[in-house]
MDTraj code that builds the backbone (N, CA, C; nanometers):
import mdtraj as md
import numpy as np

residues = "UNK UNK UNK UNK UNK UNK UNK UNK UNK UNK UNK UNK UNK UNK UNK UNK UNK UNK UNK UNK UNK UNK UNK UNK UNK UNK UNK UNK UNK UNK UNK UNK UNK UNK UNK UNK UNK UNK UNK UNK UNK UNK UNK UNK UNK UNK UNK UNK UNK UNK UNK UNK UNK UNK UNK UNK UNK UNK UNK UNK UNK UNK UNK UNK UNK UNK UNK UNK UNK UNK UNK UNK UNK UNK UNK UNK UNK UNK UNK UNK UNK UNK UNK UNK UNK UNK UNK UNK UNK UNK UNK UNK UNK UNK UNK UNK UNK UNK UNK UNK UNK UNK UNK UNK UNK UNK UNK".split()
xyz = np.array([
    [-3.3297, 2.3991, -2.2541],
    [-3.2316, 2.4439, -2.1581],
    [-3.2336, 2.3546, -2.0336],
    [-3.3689, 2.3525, -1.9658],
    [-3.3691, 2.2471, -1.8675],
    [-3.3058, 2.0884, -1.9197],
    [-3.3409, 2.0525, -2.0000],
    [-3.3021, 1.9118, -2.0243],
    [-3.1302, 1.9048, -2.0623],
    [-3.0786, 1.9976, -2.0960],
    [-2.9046, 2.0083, -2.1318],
    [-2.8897, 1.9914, -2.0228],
    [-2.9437, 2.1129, -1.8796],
    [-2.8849, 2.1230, -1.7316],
    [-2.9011, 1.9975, -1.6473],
    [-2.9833, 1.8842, -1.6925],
    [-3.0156, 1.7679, -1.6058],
    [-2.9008, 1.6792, -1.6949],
    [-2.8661, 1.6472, -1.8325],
    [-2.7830, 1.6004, -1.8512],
    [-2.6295, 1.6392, -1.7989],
    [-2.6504, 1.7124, -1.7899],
    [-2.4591, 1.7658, -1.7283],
    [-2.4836, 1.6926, -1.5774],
    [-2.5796, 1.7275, -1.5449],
    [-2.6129, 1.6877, -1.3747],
    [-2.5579, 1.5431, -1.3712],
    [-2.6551, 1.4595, -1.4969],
    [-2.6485, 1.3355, -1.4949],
    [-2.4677, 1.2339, -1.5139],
    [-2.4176, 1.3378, -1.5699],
    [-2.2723, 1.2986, -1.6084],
    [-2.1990, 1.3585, -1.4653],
    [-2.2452, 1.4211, -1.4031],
    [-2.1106, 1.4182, -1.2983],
    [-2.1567, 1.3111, -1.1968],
    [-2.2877, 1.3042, -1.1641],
    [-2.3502, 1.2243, -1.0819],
    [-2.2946, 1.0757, -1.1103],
    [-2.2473, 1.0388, -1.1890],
    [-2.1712, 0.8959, -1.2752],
    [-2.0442, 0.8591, -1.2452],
    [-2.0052, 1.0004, -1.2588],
    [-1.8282, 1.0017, -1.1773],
    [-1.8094, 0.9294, -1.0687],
    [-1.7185, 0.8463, -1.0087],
    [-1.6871, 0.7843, -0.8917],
    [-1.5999, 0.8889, -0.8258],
    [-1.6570, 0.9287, -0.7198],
    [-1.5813, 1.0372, -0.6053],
    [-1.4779, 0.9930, -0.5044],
    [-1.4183, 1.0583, -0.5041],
    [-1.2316, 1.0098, -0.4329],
    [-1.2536, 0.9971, -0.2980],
    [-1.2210, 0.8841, -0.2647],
    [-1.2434, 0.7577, -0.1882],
    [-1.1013, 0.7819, -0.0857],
    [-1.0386, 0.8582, 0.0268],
    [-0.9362, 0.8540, 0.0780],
    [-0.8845, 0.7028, 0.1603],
    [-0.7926, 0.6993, 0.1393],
    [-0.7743, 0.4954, 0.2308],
    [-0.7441, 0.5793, 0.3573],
    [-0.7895, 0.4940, 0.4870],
    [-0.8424, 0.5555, 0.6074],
    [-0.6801, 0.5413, 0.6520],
    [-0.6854, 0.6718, 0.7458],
    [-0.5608, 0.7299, 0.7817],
    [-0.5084, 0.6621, 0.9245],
    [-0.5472, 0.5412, 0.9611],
    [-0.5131, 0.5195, 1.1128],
    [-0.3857, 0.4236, 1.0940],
    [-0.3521, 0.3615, 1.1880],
    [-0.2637, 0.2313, 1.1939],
    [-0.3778, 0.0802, 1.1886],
    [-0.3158, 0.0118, 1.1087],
    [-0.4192, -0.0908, 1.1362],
    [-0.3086, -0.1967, 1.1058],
    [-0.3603, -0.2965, 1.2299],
    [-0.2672, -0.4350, 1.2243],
    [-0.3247, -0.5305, 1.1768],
    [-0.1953, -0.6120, 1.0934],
    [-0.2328, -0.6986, 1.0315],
    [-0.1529, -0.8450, 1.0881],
    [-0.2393, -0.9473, 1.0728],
    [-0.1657, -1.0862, 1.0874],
    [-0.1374, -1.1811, 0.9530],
    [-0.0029, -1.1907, 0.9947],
    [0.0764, -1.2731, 0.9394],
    [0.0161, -1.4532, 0.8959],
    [0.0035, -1.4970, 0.8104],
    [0.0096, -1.6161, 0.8771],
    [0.0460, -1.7627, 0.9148],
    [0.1800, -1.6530, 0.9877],
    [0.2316, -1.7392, 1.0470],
    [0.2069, -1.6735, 1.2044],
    [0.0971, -1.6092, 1.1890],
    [0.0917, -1.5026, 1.3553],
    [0.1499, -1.4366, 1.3715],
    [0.2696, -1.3821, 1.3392],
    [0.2992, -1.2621, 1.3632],
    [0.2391, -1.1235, 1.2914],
    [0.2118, -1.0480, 1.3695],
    [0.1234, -0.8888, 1.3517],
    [0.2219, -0.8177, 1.3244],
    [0.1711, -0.7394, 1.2104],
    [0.2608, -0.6393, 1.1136],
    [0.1421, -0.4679, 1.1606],
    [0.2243, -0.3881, 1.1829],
    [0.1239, -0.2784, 1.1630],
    [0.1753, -0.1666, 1.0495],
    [0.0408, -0.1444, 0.9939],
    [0.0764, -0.0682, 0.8358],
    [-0.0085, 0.0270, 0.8482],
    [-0.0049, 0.0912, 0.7082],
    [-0.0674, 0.1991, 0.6969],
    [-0.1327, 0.2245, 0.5330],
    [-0.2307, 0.2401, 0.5008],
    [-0.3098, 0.2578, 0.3866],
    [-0.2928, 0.4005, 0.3162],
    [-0.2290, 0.4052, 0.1925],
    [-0.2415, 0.5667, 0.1420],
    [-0.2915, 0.5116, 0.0400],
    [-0.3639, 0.6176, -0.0123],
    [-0.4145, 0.6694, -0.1828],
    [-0.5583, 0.6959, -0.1429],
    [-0.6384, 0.6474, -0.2850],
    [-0.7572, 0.6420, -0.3134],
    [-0.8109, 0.5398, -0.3888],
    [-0.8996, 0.4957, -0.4703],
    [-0.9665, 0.3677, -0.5086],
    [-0.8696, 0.3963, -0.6364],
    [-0.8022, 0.4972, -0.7131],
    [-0.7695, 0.4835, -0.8109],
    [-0.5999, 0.4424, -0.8368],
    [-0.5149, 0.4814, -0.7236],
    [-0.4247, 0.4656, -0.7044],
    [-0.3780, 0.4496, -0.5707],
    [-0.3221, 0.3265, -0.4968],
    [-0.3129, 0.2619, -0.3577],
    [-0.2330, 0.2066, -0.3277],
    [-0.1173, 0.1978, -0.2048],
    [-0.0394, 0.0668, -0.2041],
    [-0.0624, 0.1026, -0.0048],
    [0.0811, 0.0255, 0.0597],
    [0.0257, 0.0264, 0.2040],
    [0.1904, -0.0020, 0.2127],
    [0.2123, 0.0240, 0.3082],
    [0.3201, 0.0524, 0.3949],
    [0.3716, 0.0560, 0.4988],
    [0.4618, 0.0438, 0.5647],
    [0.5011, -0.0415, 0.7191],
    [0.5230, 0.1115, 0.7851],
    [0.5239, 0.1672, 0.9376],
    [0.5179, 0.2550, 0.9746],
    [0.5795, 0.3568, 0.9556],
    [0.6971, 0.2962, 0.9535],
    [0.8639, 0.3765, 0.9336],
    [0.8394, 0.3966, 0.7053],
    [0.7681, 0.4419, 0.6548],
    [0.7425, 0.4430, 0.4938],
    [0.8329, 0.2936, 0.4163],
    [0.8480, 0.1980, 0.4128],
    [0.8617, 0.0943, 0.3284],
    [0.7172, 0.0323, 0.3032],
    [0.7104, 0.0363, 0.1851],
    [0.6127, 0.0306, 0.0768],
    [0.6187, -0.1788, 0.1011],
    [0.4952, -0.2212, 0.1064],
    [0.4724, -0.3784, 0.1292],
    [0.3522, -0.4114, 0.0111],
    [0.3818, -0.5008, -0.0005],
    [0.2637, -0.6097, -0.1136],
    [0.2307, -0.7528, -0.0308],
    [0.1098, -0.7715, -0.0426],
    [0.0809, -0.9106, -0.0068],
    [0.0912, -1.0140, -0.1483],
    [0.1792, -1.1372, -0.0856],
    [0.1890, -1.2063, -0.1906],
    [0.1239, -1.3102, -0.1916],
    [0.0804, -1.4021, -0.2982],
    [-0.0176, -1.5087, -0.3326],
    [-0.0327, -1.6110, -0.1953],
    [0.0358, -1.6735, -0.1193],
    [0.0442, -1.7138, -0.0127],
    [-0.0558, -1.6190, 0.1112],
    [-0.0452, -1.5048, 0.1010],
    [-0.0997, -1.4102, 0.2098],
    [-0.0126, -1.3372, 0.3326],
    [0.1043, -1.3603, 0.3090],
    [0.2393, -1.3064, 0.3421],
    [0.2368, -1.1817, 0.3172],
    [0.2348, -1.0393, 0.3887],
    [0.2801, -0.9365, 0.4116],
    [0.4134, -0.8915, 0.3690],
    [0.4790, -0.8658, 0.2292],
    [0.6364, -0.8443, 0.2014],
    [0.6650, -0.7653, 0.1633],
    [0.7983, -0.7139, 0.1821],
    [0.8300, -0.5868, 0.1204],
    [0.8378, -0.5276, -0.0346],
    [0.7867, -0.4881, -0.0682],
    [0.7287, -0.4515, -0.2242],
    [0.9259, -0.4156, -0.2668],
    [0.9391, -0.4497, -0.4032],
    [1.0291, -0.4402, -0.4874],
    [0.9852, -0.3829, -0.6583],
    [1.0907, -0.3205, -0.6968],
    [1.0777, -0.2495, -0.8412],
    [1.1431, -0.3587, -0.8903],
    [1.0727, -0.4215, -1.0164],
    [1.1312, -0.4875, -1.1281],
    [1.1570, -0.3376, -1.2499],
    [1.2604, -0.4205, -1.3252],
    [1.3142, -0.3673, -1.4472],
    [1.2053, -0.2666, -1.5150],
    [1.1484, -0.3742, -1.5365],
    [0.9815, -0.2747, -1.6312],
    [0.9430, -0.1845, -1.5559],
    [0.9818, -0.1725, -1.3859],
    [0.8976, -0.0632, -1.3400],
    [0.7572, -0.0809, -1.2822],
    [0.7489, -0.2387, -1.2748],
    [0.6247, -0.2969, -1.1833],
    [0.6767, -0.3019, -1.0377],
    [0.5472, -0.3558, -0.9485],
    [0.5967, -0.2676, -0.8406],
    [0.5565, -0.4748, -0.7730],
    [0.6225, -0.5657, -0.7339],
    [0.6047, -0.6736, -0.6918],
    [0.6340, -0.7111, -0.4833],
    [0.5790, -0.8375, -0.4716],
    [0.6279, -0.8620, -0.3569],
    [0.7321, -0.9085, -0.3154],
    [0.8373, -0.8894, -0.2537],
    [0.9417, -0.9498, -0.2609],
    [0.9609, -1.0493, -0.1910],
    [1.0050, -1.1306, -0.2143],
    [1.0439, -1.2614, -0.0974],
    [1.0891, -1.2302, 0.0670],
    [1.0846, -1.1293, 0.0837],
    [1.1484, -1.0626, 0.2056],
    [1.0024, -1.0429, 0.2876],
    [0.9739, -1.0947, 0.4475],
    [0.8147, -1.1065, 0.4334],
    [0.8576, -0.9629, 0.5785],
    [0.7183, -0.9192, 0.5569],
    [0.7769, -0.7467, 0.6073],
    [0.7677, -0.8037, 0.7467],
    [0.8043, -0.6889, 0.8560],
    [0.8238, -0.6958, 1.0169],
    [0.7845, -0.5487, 1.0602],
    [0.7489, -0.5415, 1.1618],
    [0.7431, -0.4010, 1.2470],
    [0.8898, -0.3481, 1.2780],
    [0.9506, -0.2134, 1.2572],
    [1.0748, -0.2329, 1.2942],
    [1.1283, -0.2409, 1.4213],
    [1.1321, -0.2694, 1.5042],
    [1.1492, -0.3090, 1.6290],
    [1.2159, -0.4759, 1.6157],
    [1.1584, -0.5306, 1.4822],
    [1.1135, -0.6655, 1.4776],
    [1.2359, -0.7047, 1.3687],
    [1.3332, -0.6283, 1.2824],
    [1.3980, -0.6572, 1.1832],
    [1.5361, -0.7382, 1.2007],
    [1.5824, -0.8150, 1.1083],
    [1.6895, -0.8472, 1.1563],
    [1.8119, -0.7606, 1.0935],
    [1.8975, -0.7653, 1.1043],
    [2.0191, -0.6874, 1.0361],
    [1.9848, -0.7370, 0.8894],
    [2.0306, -0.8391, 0.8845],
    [2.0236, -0.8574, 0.7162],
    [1.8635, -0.8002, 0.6034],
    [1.7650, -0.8029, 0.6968],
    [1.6378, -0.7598, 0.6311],
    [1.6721, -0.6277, 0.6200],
    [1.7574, -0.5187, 0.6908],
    [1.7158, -0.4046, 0.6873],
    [1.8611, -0.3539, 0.5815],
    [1.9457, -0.4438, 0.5807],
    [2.0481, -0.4505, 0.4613],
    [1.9823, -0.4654, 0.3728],
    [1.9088, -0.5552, 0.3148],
    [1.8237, -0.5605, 0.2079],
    [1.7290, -0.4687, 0.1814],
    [1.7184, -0.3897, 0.2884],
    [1.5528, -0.2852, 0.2670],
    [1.6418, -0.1713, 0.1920],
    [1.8060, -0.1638, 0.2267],
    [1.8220, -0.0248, 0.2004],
    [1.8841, 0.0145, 0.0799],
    [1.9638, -0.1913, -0.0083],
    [1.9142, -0.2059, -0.1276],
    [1.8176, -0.2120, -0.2319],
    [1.7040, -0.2763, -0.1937],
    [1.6239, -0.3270, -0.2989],
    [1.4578, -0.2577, -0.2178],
    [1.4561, -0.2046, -0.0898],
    [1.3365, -0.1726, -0.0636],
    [1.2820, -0.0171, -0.1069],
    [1.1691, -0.0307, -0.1282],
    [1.0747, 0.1585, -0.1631],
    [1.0626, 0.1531, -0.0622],
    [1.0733, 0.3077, -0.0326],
    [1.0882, 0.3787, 0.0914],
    [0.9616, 0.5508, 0.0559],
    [0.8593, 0.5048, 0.1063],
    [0.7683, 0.6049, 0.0505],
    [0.7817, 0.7310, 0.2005],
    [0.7124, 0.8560, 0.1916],
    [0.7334, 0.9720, 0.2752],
    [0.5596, 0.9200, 0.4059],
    [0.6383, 0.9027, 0.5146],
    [0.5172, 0.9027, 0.5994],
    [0.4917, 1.0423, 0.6449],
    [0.3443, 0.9926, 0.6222],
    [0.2780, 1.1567, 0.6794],
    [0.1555, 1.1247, 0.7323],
])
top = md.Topology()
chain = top.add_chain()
for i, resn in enumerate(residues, 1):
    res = top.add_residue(resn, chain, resSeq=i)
    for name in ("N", "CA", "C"):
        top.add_atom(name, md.element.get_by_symbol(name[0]), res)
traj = md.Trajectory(xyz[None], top)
């Protein structure tokens, strides 16, 4: 009986425990210098990050901060569009955000 109760012990103890992505604002640089401020949701198992106002961003191979886009298949990519604080947008970026950008719920 003891040795069943240390194995069960031993199997949850194995589990990786849910990891929240920290809830503050944290700024990021561009680099080309300009500072983006975002925001981190999920957990280690499922994660993306997002500009204040909820548009969903990906960093792309370069290290560019951009606004995340849905391909066909339903992957979730960076888009050529490199993100801004909104204060910071131009008309045409935010024409494009309200085509082709995810727009996740800030909370």
């Amino acid at each position: 009986m003891a040795v069943m109760a240390l194995s069960v012990l031993g199997v949850k103890a194995q589990q990786p425990a849910k990891v929240p992505a920290y809830k503050g604002v944290i700024e990021r640089v561009q680099p080309n210098g300009d500072t983006l401020q975002i925001y981190l949701r999920g957990d280690e198992r499922m994660h993306f990050s997002m500009t204040l106002d909820g548009w969903q961003i990906k960093e792309n191979e370069s290290g560019y901060i951009c606004y995340a886009q849905q391909k066909r298949d339903g992957s979730i990519i960076a888009s050529k569009k490199v993100a801004h604080n909104e204060a910071d947008r131009t008309k045409c970026e935010k024409r494009w955000l309200k085509r082709k950008g995810i727009k996740k719920v800030v909370a």
